[in-house]
N, CA and C atoms as a LAMMPS dump frame, in Angstrom:
ITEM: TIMESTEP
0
ITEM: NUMBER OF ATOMS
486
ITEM: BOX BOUNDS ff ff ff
-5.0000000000000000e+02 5.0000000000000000e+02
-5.0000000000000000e+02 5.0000000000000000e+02
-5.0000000000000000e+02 5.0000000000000000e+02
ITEM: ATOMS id mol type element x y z
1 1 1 N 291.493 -42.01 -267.281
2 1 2 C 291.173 -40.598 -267.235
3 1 3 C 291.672 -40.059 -265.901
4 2 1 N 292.241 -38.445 -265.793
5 2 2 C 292.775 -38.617 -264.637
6 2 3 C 291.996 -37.379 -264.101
7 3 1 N 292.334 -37.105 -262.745
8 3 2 C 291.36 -36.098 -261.799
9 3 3 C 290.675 -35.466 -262.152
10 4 1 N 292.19 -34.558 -262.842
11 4 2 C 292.095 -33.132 -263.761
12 4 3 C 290.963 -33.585 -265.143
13 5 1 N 291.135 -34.18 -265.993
14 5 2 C 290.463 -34.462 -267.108
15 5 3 C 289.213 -34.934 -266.725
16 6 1 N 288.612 -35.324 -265.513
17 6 2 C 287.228 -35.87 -265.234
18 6 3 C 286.68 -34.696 -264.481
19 7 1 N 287.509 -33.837 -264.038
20 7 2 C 286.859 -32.755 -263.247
21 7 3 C 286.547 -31.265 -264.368
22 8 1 N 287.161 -31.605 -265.645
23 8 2 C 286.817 -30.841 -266.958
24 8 3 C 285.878 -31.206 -267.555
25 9 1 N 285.181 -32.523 -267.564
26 9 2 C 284.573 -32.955 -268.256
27 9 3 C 283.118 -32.668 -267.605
28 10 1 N 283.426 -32.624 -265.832
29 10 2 C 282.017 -32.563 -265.234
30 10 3 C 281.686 -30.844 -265.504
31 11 1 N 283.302 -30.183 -265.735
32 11 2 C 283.007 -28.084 -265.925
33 11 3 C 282.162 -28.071 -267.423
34 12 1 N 282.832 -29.033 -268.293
35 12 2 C 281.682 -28.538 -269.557
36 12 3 C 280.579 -28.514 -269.896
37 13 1 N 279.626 -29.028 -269.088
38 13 2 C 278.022 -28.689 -269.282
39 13 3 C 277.415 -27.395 -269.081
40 14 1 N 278.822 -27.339 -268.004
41 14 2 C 278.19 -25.931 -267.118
42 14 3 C 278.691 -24.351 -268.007
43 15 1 N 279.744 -24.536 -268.384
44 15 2 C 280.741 -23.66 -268.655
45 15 3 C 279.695 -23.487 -270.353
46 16 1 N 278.973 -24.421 -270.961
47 16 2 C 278.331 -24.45 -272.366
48 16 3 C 276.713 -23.512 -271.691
49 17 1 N 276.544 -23.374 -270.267
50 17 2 C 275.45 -22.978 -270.313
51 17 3 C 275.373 -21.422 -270.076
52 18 1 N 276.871 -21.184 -269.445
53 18 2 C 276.779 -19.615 -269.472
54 18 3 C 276.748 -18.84 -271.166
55 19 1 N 277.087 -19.548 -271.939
56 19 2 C 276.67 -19.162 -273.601
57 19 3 C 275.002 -18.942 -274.331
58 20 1 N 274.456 -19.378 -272.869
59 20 2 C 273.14 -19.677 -273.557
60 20 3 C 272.545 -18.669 -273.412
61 21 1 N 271.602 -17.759 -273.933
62 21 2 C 271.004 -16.255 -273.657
63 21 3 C 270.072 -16.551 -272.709
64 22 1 N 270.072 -15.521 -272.236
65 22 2 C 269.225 -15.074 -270.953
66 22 3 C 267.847 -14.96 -271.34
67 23 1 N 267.386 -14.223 -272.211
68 23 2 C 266.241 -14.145 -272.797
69 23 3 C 265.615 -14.613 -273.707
70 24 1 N 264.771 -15.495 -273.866
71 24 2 C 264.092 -16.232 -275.046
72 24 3 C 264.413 -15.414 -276.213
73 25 1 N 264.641 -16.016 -277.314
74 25 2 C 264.374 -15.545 -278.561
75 25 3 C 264.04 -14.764 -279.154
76 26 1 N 263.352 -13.717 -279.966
77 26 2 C 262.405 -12.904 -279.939
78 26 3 C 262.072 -13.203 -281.555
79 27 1 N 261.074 -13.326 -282.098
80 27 2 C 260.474 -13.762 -283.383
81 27 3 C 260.624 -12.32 -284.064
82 28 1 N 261.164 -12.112 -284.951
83 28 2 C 261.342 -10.905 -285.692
84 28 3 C 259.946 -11.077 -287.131
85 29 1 N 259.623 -10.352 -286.849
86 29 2 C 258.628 -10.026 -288.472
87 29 3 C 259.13 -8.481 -289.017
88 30 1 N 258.467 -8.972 -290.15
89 30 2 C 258.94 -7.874 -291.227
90 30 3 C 258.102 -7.415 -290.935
91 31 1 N 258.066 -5.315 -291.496
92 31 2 C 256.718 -4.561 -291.01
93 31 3 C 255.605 -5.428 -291.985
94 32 1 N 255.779 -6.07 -293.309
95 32 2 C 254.412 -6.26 -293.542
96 32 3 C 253.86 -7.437 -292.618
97 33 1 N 254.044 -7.968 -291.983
98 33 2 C 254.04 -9.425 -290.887
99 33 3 C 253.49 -8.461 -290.143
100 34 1 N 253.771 -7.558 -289.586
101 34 2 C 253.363 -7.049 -288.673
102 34 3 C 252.091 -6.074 -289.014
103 35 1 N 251.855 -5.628 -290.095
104 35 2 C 251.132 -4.847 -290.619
105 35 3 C 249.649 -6.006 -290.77
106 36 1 N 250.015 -7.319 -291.579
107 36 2 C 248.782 -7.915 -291.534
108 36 3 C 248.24 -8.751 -290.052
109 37 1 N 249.102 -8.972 -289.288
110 37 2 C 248.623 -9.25 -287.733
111 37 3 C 247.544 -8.459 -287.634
112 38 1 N 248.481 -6.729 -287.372
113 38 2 C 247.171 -5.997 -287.025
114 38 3 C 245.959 -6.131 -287.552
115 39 1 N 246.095 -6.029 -289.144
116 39 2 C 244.656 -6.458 -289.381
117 39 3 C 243.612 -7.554 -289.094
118 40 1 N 244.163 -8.884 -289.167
119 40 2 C 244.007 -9.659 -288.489
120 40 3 C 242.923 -9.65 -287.329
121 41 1 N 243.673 -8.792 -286.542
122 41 2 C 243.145 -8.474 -285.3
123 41 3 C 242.017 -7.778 -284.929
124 42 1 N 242.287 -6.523 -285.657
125 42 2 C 241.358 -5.265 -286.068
126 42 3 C 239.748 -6.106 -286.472
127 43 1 N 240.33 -7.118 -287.716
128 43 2 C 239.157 -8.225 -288.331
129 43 3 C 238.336 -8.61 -287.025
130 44 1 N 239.225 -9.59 -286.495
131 44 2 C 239.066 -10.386 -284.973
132 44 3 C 237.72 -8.999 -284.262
133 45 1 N 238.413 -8.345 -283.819
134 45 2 C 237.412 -7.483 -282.776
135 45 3 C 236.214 -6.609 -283.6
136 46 1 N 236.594 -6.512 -284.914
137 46 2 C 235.132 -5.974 -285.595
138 46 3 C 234.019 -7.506 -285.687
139 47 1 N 234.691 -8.619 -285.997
140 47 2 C 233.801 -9.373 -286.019
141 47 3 C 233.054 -9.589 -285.005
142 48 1 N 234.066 -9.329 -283.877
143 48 2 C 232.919 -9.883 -282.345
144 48 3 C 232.253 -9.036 -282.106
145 49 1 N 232.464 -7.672 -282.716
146 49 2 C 231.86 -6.398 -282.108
147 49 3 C 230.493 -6.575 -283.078
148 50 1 N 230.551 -7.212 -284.484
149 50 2 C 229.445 -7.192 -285.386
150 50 3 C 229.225 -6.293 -286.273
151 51 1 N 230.229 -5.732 -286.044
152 51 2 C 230.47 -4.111 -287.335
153 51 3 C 231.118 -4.347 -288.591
154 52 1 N 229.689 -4.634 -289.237
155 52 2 C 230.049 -5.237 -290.525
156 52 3 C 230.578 -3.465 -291.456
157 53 1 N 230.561 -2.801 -291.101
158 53 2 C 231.02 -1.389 -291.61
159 53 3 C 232.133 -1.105 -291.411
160 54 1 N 232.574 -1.523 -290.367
161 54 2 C 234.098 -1.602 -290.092
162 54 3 C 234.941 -2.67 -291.214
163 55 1 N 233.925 -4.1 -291.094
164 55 2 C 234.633 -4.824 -292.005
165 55 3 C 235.109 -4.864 -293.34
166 56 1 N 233.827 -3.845 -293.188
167 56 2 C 233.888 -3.817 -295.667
168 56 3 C 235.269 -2.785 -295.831
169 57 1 N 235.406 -1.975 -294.521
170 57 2 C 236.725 -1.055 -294.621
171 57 3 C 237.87 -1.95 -294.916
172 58 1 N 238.002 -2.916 -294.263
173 58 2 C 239.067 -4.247 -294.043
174 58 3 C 239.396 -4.787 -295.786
175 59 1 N 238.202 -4.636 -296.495
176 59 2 C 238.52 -5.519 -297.553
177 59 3 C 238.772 -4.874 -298.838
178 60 1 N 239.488 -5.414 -300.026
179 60 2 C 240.008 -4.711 -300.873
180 60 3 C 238.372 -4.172 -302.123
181 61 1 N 238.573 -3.458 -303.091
182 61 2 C 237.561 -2.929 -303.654
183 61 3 C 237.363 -4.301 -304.464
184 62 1 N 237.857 -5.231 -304.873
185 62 2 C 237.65 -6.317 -305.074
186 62 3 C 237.036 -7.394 -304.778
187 63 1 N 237.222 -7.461 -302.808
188 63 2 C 237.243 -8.109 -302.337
189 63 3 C 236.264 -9.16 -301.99
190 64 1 N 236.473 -10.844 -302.231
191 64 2 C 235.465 -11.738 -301.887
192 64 3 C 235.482 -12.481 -300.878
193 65 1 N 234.085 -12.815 -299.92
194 65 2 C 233.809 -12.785 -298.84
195 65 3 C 232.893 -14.656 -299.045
196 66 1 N 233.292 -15.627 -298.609
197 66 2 C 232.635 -16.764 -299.025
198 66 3 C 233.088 -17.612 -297.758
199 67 1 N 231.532 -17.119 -296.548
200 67 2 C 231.328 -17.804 -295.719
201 67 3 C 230.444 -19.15 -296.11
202 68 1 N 230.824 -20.136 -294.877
203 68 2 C 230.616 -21.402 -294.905
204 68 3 C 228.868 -21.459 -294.722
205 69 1 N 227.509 -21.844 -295.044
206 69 2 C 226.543 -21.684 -295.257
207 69 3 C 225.519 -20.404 -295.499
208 70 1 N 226.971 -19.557 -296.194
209 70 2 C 226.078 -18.218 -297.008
210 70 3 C 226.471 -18.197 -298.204
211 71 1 N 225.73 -17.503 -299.107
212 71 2 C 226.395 -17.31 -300.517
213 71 3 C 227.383 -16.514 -300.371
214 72 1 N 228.471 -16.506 -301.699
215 72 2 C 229.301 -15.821 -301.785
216 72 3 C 229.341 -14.5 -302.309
217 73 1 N 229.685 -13.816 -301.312
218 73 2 C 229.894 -11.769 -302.195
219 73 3 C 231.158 -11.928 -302.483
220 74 1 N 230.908 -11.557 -303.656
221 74 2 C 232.103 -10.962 -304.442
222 74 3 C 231.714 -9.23 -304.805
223 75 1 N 232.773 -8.684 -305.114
224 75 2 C 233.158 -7.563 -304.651
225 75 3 C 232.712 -6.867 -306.242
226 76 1 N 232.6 -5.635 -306.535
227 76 2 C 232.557 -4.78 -307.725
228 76 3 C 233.847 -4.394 -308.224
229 77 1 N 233.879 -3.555 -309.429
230 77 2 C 235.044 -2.764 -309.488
231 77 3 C 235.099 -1.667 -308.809
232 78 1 N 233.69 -0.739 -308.62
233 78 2 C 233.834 0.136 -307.71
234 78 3 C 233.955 0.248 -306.963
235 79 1 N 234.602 1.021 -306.006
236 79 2 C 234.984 0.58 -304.262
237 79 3 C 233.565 0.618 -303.277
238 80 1 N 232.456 1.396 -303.73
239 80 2 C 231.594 1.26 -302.943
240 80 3 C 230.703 0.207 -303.407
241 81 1 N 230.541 -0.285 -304.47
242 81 2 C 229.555 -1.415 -305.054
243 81 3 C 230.575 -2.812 -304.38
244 82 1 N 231.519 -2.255 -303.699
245 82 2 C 232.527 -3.806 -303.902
246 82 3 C 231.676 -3.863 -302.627
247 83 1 N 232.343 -2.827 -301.693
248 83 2 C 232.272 -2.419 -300.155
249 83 3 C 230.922 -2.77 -299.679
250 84 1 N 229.698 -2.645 -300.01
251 84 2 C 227.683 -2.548 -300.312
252 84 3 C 227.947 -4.711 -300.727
253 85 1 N 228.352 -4.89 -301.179
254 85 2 C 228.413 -6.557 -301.732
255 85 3 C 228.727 -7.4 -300.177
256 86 1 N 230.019 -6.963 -299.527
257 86 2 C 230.301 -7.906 -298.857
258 86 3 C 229.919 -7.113 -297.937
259 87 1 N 229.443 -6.004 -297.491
260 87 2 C 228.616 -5.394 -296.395
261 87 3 C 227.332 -5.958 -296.03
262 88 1 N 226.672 -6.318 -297.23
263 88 2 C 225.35 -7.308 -297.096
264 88 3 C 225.881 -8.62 -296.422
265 89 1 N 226.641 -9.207 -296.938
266 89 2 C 226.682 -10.701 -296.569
267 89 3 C 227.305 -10.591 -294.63
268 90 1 N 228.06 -9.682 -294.513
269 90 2 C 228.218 -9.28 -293.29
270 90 3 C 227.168 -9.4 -292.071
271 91 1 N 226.044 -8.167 -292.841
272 91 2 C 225.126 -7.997 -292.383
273 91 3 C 223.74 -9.376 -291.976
274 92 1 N 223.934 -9.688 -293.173
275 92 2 C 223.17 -11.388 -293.119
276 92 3 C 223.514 -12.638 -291.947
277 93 1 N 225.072 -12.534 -291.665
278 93 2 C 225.857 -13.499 -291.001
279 93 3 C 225.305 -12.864 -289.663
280 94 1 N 225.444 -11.178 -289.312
281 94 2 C 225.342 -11.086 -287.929
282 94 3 C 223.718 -10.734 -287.805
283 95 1 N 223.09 -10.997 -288.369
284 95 2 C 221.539 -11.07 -288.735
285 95 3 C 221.01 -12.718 -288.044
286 96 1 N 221.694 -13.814 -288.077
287 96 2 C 221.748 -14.752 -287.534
288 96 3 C 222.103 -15.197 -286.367
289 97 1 N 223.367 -14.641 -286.244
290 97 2 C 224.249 -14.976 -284.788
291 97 3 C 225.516 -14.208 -284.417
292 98 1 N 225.847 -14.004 -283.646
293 98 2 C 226.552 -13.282 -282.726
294 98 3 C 227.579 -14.239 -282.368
295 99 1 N 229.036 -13.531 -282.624
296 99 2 C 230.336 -14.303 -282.52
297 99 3 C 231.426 -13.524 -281.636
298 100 1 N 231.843 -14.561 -280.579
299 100 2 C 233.114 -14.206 -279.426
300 100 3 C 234.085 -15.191 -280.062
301 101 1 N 235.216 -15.124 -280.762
302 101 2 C 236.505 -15.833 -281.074
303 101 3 C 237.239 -15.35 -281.175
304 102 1 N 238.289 -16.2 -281.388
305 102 2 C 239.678 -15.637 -281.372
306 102 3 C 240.626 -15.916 -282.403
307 103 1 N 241.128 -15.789 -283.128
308 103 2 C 241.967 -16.101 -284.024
309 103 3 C 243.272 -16.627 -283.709
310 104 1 N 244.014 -17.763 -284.481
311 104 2 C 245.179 -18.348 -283.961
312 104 3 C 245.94 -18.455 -285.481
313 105 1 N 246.721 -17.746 -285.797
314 105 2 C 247.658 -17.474 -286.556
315 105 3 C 248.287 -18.725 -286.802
316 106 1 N 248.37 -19.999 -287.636
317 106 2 C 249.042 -21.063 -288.406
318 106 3 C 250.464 -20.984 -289.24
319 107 1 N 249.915 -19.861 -290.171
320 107 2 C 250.785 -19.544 -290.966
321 107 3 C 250.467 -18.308 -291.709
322 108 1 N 251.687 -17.667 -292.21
323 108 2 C 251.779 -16.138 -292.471
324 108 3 C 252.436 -15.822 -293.519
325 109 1 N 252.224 -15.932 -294.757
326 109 2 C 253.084 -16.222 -295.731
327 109 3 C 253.16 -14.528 -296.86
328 110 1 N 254.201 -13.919 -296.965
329 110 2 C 254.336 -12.592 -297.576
330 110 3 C 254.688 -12.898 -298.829
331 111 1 N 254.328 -12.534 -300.017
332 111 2 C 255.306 -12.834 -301.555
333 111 3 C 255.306 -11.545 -302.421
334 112 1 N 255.908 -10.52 -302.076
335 112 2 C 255.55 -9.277 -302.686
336 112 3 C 254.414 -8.345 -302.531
337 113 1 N 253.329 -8.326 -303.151
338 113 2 C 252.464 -7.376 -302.58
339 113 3 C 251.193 -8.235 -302.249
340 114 1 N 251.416 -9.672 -302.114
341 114 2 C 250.254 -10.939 -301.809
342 114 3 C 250.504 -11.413 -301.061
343 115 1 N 249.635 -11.621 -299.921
344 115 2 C 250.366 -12.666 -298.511
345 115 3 C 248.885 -13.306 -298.497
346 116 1 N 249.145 -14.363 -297.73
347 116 2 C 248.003 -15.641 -297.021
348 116 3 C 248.312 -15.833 -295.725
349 117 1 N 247.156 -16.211 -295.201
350 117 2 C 247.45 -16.549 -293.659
351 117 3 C 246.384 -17.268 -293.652
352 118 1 N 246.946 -19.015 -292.985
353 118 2 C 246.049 -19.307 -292.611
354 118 3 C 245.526 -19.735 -290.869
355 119 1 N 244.46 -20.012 -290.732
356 119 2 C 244.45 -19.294 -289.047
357 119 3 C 243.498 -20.848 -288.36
358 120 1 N 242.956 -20.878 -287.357
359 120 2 C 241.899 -21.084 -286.722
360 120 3 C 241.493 -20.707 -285.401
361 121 1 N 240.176 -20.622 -285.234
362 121 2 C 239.459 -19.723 -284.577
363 121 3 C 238.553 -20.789 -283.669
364 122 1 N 238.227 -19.918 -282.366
365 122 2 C 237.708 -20.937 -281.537
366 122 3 C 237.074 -19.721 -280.479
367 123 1 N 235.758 -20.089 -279.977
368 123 2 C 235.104 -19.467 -279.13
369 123 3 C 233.908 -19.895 -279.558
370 124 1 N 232.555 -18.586 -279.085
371 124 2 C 231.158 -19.154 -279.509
372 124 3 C 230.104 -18.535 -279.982
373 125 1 N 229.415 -18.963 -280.585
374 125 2 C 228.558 -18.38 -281.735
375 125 3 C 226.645 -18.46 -280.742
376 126 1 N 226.324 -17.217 -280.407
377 126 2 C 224.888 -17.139 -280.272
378 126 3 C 224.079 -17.295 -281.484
379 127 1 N 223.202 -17.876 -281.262
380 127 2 C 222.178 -17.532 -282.169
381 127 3 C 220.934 -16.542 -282.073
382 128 1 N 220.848 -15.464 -282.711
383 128 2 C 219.906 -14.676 -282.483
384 128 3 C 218.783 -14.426 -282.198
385 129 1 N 218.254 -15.93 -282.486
386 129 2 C 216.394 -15.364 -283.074
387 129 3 C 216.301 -16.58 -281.534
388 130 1 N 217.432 -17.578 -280.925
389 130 2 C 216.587 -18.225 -279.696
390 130 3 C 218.028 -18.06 -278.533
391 131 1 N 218.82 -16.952 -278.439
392 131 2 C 219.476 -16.824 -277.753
393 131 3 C 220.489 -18.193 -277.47
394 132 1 N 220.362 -19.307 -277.707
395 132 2 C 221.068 -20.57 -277.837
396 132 3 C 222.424 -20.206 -277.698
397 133 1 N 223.646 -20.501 -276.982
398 133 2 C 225.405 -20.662 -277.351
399 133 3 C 226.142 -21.775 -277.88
400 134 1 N 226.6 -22.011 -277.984
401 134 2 C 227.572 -23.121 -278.269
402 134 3 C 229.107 -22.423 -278.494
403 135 1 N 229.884 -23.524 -278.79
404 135 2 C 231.444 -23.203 -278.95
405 135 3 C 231.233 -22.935 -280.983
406 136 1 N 232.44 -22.414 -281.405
407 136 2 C 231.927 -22.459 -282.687
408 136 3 C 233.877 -22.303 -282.912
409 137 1 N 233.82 -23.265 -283.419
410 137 2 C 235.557 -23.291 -284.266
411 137 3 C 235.569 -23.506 -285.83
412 138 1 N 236.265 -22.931 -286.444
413 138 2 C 236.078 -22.559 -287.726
414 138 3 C 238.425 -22.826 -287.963
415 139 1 N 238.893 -23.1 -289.519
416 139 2 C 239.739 -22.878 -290.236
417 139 3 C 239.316 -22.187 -291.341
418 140 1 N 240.079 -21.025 -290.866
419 140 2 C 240.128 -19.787 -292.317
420 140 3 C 240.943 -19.543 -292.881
421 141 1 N 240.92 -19.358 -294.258
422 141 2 C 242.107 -19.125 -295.061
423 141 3 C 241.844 -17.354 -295.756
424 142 1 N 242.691 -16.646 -295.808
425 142 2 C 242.644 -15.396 -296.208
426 142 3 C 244.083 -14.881 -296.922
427 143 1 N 242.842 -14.449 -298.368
428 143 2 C 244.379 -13.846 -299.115
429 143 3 C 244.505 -12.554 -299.005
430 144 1 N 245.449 -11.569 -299.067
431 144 2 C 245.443 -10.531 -298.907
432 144 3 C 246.037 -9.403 -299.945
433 145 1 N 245.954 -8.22 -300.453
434 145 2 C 246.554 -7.578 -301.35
435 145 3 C 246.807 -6.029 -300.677
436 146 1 N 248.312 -5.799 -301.118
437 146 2 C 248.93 -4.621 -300.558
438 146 3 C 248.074 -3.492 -301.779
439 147 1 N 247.744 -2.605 -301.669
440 147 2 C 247.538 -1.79 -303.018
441 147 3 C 247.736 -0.05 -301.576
442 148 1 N 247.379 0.79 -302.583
443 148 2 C 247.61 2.09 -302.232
444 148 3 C 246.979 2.802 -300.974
445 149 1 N 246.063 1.983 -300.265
446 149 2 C 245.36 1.796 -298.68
447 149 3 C 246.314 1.304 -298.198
448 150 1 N 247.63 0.085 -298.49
449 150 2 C 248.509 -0.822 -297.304
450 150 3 C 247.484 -1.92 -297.591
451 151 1 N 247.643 -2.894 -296.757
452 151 2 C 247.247 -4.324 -296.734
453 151 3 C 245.31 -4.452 -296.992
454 152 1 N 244.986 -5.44 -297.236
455 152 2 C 243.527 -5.64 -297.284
456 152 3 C 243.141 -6.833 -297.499
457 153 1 N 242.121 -7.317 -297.399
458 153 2 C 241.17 -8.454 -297.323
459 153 3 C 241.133 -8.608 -299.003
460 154 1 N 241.819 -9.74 -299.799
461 154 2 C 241.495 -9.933 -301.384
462 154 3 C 239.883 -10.848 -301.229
463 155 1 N 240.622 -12.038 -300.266
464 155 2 C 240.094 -13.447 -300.227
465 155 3 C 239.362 -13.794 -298.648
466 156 1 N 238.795 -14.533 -298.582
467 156 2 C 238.208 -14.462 -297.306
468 156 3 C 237.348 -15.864 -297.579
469 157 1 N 237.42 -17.23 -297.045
470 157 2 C 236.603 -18.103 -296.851
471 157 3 C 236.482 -18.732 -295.279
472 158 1 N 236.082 -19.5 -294.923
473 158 2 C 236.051 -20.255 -293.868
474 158 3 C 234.911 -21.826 -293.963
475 159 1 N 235.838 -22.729 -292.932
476 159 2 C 234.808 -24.244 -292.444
477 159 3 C 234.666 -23.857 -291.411
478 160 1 N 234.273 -25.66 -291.13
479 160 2 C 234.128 -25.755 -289.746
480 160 3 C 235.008 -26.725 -289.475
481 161 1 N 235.784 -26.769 -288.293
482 161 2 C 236.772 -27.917 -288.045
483 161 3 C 236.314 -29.096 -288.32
484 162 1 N 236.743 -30.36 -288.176
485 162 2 C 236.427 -31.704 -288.414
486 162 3 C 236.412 -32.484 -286.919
């Protein structure tokens, strides 16, 4: 190998790195990706806030609500008998304990006017009636349906991690 050809060989690492972008990546979502984040989120801070009135807004006139040691509401056909169903069970959950978490986005899946996301959540759960804290982590799965509101809560369950 001679001067020239070893002194090219030491330029190509370098010469491959001015190709490389300056700025990380940027994750593109589609507006509905972006549309159910927000909700997501919106979910996230009504739950910590405890505004189960805010929440029944979140969910479709359908919509079923099947937390991990409560019964399950399922929703009416009417939008306010749906809305009054999982408003109770709301009400029951923050009737018990008081929740600071956060949601961590897994997966985000869109298929026409149905998307899923599934998430897990981590922070901590008071208990009401003896002030007690602990950490409280949960995996939730949530289906969602686009209808004539934009996005909404179809499905809604949750555990507890393992």
């Amino acid at each position: 190998m001679t001067h020239r050809s070893r002194f090219s060989a030491l330029l190509l690492p370098f010469a491959l790195l001015a190709f490389i972008p300056k700025h990380p990546l940027e994750v593109v979502m589609s507006p509905a990706e972006q549309e159910l984040r927000t909700l997501l989120t919106t979910y996230e801070t009504s739950l910590n806030a405890g505004d189960a009135a805010r929440i029944e807004q979140l969910y479709a006139e359908d919509g079923v609500f099947m937390p991990a040691g409560f019964p399950t509401a399922s929703g009416r056909p009417a939008v306010r008998g749906a809305y009054d169903a999982v408003r109770g069970a709301y009400d029951a959950v923050f009737a018990n304990i008081r929740i600071a978490i956060h949601f961590t986005v897994d997966e985000l899946t869109v298929k026409g006017e149905v998307a899923y996301a599934r998430t897990h959540s981590a922070g901590t759960a008071t208990v009401v009636a003896t002030g007690a804290s602990g950490p409280e982590q949960n995996r939730e799965l949530f289906v969602f349906a686009r209808g004539k509101n934009g996005w909404k809560i179809a499905r809604y369950m949750f555990n507890k991690t393992s």
